[in-house]
MIRO-118314 format. One record per residue (C-alpha): residue in one letter; y, z negated, x. Coordinates in nm, 3 decimals, padded with zeros to 5 digits. Layout:
+----+---------+---------+---------+
! aa !   north !      up !    east !
+----+---------+---------+---------+
!  A !       Y !       Z !       X !
...
+----+---------+---------+---------+
This chain:
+----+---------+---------+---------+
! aa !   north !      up !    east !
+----+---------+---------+---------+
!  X !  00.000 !  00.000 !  00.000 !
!  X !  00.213 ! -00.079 !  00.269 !
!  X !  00.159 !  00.265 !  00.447 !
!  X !  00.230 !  00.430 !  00.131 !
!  X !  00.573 !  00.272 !  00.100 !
!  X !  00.664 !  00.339 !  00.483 !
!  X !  00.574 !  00.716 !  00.412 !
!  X !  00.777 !  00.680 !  00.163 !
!  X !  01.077 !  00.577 !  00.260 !
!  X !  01.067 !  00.754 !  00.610 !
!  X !  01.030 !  01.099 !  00.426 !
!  X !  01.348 !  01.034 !  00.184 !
!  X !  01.485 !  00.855 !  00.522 !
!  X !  01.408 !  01.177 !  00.723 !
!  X !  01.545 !  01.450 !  00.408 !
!  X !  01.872 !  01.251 !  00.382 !
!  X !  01.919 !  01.271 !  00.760 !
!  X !  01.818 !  01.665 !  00.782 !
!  X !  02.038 !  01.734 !  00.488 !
!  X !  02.341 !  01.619 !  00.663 !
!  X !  02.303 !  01.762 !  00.918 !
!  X !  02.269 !  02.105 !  00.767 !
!  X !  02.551 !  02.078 !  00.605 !
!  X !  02.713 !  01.984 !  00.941 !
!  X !  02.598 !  02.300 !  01.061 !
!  X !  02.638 !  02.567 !  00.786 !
!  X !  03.019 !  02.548 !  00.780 !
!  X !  03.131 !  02.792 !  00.563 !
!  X !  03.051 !  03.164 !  00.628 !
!  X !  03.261 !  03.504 !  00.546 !
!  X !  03.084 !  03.594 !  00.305 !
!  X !  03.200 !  03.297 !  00.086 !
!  X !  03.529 !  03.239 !  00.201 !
!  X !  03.705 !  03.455 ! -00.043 !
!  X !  03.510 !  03.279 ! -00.331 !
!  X !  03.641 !  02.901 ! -00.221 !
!  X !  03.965 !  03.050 ! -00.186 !
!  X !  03.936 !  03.184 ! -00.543 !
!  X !  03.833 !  02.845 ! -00.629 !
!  X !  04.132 !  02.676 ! -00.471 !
!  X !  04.353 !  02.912 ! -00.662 !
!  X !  04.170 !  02.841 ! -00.978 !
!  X !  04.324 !  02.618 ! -01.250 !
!  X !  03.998 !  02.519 ! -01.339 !
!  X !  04.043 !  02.152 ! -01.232 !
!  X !  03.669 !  02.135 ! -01.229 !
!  X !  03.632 !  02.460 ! -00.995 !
!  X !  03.904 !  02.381 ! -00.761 !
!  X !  03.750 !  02.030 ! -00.697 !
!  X !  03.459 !  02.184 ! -00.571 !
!  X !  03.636 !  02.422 ! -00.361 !
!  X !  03.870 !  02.191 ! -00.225 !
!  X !  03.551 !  01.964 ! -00.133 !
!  X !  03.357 !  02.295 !  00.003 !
!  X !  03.720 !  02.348 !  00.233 !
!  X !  03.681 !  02.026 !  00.390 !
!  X !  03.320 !  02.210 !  00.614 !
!  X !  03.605 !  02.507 !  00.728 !
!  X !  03.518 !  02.546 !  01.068 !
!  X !  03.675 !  02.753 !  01.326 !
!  X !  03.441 !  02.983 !  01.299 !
!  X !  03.605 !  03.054 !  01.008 !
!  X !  03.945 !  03.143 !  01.123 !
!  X !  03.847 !  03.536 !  01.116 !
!  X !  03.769 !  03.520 !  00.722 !
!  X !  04.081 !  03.348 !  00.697 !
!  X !  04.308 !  03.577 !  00.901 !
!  X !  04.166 !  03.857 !  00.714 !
!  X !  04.237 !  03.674 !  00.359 !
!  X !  04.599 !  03.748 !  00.444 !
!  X !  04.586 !  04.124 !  00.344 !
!  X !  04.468 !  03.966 ! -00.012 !
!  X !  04.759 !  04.093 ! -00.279 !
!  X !  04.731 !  03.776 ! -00.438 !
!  X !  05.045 !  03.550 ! -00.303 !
!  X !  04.875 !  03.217 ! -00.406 !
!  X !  04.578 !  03.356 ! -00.216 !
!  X !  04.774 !  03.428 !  00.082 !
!  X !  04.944 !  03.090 !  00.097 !
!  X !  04.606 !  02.916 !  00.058 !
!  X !  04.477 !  03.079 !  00.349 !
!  X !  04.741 !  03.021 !  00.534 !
!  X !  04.730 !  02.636 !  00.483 !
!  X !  04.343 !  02.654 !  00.537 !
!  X !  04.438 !  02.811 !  00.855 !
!  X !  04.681 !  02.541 !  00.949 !
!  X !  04.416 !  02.290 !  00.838 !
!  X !  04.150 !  02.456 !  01.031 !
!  X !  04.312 !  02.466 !  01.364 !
!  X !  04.359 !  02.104 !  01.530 !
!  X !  04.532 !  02.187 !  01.765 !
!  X !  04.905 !  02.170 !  01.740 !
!  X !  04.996 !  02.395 !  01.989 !
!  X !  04.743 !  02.616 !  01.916 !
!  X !  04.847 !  02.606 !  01.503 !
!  X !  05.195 !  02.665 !  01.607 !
!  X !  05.061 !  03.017 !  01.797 !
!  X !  04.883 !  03.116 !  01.502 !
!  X !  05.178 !  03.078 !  01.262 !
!  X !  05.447 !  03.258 !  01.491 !
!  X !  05.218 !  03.584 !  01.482 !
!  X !  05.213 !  03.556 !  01.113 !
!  X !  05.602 !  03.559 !  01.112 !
!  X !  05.531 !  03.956 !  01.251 !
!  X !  05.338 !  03.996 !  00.964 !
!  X !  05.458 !  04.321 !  00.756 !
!  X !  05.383 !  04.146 !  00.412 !
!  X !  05.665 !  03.929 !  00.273 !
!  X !  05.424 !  03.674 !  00.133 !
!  X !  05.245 !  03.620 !  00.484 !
!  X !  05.556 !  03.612 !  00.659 !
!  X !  05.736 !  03.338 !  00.426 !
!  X !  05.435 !  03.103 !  00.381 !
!  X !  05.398 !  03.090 !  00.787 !
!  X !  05.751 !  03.027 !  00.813 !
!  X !  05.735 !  02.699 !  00.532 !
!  X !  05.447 !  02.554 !  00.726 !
!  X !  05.644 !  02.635 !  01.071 !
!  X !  05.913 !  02.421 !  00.965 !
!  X !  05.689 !  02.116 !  00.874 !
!  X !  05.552 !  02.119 !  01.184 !
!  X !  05.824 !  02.209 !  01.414 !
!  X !  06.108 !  02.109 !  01.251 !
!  X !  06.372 !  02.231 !  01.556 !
!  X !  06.240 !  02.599 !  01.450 !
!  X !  06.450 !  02.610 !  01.119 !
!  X !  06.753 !  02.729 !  01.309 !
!  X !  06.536 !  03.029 !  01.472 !
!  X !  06.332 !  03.099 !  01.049 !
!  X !  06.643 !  03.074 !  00.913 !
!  X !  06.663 !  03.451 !  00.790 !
!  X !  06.301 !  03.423 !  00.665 !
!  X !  06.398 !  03.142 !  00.455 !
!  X !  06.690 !  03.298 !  00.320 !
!  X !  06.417 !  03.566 !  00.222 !
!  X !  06.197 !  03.351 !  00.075 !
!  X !  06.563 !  03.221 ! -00.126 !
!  X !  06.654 !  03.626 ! -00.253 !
!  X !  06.311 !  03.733 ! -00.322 !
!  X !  05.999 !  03.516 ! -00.354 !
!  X !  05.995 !  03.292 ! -00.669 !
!  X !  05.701 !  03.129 ! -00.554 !
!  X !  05.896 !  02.969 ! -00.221 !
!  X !  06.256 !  02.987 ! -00.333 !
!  X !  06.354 !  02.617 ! -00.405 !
!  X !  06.133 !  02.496 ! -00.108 !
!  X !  06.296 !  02.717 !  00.089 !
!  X !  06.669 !  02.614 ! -00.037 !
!  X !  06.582 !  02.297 !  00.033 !
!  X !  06.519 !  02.410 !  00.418 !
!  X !  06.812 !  02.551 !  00.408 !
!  X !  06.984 !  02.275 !  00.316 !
!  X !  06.844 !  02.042 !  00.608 !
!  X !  07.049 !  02.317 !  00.817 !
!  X !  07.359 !  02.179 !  00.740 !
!  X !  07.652 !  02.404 !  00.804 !
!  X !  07.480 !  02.644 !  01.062 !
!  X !  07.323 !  02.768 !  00.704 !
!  X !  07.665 !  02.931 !  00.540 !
!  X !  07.498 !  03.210 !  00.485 !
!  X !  07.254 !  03.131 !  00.311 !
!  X !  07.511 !  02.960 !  00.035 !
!  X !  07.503 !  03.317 ! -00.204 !
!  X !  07.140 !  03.310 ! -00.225 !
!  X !  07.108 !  02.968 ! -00.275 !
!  X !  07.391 !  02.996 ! -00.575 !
!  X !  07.217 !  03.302 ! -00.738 !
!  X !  06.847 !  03.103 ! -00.700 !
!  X !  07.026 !  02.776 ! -00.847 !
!  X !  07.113 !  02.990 ! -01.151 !
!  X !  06.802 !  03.116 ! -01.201 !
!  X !  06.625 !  02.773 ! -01.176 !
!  X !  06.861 !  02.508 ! -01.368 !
!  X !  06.585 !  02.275 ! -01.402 !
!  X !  06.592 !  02.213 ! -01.026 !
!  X !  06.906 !  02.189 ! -01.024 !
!  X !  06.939 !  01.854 ! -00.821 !
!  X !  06.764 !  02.042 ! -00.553 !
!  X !  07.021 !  02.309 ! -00.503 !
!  X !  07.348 !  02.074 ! -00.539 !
!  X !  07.163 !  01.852 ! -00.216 !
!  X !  07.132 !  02.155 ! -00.011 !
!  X !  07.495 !  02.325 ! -00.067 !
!  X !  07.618 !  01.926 ! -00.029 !
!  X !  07.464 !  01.914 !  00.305 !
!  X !  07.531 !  02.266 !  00.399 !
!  X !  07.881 !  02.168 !  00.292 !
!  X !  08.111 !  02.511 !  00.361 !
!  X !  08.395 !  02.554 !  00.105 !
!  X !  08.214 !  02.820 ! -00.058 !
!  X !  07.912 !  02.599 ! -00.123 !
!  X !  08.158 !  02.285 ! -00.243 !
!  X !  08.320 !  02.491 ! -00.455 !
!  X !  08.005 !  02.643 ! -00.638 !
!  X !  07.891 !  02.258 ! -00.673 !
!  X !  08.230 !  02.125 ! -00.822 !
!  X !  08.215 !  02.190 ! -01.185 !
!  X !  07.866 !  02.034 ! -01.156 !
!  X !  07.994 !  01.708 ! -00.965 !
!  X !  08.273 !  01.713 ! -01.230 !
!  X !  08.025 !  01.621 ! -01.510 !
!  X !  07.819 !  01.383 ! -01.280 !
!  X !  08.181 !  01.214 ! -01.220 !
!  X !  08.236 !  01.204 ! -01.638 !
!  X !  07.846 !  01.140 ! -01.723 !
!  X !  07.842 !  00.839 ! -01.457 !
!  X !  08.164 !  00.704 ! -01.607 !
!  X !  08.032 !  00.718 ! -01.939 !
!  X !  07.699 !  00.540 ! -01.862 !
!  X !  07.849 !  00.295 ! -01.582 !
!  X !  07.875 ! -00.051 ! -01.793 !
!  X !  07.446 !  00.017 ! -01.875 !
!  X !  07.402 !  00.150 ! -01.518 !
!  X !  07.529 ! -00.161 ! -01.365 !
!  X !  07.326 ! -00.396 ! -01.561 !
!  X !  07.030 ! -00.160 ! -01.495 !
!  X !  07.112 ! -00.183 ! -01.118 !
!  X !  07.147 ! -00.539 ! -01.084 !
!  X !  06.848 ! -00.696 ! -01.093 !
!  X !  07.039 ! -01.035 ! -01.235 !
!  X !  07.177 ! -00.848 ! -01.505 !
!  X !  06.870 ! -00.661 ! -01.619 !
!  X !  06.675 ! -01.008 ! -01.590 !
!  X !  06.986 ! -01.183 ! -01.834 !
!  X !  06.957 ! -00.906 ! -02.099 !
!  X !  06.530 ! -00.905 ! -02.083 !
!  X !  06.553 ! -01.285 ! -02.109 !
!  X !  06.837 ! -01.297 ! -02.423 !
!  X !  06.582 ! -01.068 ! -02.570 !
!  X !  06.287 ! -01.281 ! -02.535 !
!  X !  06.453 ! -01.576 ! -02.648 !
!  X !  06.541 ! -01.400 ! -02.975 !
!  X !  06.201 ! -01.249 ! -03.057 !
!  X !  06.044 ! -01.599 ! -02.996 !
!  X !  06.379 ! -01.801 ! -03.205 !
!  X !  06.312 ! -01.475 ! -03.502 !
!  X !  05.870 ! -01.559 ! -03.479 !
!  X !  05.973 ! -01.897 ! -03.573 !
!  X !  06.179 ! -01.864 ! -03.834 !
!  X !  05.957 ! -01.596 ! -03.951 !
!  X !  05.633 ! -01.805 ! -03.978 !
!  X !  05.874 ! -02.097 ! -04.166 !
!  X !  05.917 ! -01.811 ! -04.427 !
!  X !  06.220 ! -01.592 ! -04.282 !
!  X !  06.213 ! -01.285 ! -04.328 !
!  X !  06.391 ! -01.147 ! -03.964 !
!  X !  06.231 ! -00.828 ! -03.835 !
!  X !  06.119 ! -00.889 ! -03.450 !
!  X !  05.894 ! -00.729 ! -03.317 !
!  X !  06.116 ! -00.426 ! -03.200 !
!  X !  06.304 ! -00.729 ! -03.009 !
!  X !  05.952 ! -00.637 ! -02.762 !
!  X !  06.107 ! -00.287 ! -02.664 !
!  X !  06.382 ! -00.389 ! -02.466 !
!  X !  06.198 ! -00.700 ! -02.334 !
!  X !  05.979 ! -00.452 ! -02.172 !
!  X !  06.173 ! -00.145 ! -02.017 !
!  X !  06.478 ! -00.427 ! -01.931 !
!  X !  06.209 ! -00.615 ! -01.785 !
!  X !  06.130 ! -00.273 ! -01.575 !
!  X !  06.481 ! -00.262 ! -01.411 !
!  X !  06.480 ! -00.621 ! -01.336 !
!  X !  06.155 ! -00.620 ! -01.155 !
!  X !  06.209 ! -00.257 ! -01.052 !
!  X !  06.601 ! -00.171 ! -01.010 !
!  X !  06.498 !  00.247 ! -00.997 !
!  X !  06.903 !  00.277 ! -01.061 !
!  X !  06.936 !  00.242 ! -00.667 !
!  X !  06.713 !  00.510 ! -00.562 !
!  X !  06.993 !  00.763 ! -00.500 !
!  X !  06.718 !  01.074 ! -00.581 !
!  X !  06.618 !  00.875 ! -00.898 !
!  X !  06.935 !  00.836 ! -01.017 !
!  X !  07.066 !  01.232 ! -00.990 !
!  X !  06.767 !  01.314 ! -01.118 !
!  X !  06.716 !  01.047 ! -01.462 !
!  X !  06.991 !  00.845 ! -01.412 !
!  X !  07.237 !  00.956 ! -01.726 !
!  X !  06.910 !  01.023 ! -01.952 !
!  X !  06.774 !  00.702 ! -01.860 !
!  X !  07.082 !  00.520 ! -01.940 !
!  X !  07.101 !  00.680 ! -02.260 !
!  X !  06.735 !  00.587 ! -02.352 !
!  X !  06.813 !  00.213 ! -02.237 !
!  X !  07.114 !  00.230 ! -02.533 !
!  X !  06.899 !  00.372 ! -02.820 !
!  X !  06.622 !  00.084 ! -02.740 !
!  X !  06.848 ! -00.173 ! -02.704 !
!  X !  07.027 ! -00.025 ! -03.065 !
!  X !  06.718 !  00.051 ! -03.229 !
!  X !  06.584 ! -00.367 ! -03.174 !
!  X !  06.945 ! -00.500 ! -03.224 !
!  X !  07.000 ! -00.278 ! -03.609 !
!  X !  06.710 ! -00.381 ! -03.769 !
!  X !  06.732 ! -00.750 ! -03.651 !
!  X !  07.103 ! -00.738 ! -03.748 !
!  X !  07.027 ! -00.646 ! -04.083 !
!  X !  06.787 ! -00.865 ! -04.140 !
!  X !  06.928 ! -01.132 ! -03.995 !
!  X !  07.244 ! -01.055 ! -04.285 !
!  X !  06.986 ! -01.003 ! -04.560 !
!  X !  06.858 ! -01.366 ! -04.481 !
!  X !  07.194 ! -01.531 ! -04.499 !
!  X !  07.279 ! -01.331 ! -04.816 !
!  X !  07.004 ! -01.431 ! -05.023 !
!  X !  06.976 ! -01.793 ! -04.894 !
!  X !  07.090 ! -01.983 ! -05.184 !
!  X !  07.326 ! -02.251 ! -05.061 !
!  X !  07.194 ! -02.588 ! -05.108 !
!  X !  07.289 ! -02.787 ! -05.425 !
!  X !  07.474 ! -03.095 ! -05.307 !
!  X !  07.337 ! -03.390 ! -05.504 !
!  X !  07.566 ! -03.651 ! -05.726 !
+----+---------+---------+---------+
């Protein structure tokens, strides 16, 4: 019996141990490449979870399937392989190499995806890829608002980049705190005076919100206005359970995202606060209004109908 179970276990022990190691060894060959980088491309969370897990055996071996994914007409394709590239190669010197012969690269695609992962990893280059990027800005959807953002981290060596980052900004007003940070930081007088009008209404929004946004910023003030709200839902339970009838439970809804800013004051995170700050200062109002009304009302409808108490003779 005892035999039997060392068999046993030394033959799982063994297939475990072989099994690794093949997959060690197989890599990933040509022939499949182009289907993991279909995979990676796929919004199929499913499928690209098993490609990105498959990408992770990419050897160097592998570089040649990569290189010649680049001719692929798909863009998203193209940038995949070039990140599996970047991922595949160690060595930074050696990554660096690969990427600069991709900026020769006749295709667009190619050419602007090298130059985005060029600047991540040799961040003195941006000077040098600064007409790619402005490329990437004018013509490539896919790389435009990364690439503004580059841009931007040029400071005023970029002016001129500034009309293709003010055409891009138009097209993409949902970004738009993106392209006011890199004209801000590029900071020419034709970039400050595209970005004016739009500091003009920060200027009038943050007036208009300032009295919430510096209770939401100070984390004493925020923890004052969640406490006074606390108090009252617990004062309002009371009298509720001794037969008044005060409405408290929305009393909870500001005790809770009050409570948020005075554990978490997001109001000082600079990026936060161009991004959400105004809407969030807004939202704090209607909470705050939307407890406060129907407490206030019923809070009037109880003294109304409280019959005032007969004094005896």
């Amino acid at each position: 019996m005892r035999n039997r179970k060392t068999i046993f276990f030394a033959f799982w022990g063994l297939l475990l141990v072989t099994t690794s190691c093949c997959h060690a060894l197989k890599g990933v060959t040509y022939d499949n490449v182009p289907e993991l980088l279909k995979g990676m491309a796929s919004k199929n969370p499913n499928v690209y979870r098993k490609a990105y897990k498959d990408a992770q055996m990419l050897e160097k071996s592998d570089i040649p399937a990569l290189f010649k994914e680049l001719e692929n007409e798909n863009p998203t394709i193209c940038a995949i392989a070039i990140n599996m590239l970047v991922g595949t190669i160690n060595d930074k010197e050696e990554t660096t190499t690969a990427l600069k012969n991709l900026l020769k690269s006749e295709r667009k695609v190619v050419r602007q995806s090298a130059a985005l992962r060029l600047t991540t990893i040799e961040p003195s280059l941006r000077k040098e890829l600064m007409p790619i990027l402005v490329e990437a800005v004018k013509e490539t959807p896919e790389y435009e608002i990364i690439a503004a953002s580059l841009l931007g981290d040029i400071g005023p060596e970029a002016k001129d980049a500034v009309p293709a980052i003010i055409e891009s900004m138009k097209r993409h007003p949902e970004t738009l705190y993106t392209y006011l940070a890199a004209l801000r930081f590029i900071g020419t007088p034709e970039a400050l005076e595209a970005i004016k009008p739009y500091e003009q209404e920060k200027a009038r929004r943050k007036k208009l919100i300032r009295p919430v946004s510096m209770l939401a910023d100070n984390r004493i003030g925020s923890f004052l206005i969640t406490t006074a709200f606390l108090g009252l839902f617990l004062w309002s339970r009371a009298r509720r359970k001794k037969g008044d009838r005060l409405i408290c439970w929305p009393l909870l809804f500001p005790v809770f995202f009050w409570g948020i800013f005075a554990l978490f004051p997001l109001m000082r995170d600079p990026f936060f606060y161009g991004l959400y700050g105004f809407g969030t200062c807004i939202g704090l109002v209607i909470i705050t209004l939307t407890a406060l009304i129907p407490w206030l009302a019923s809070l009037l409808w109880r003294k109304k109908h409280t019959a005032p108490s007969t004094p005896t003779s």
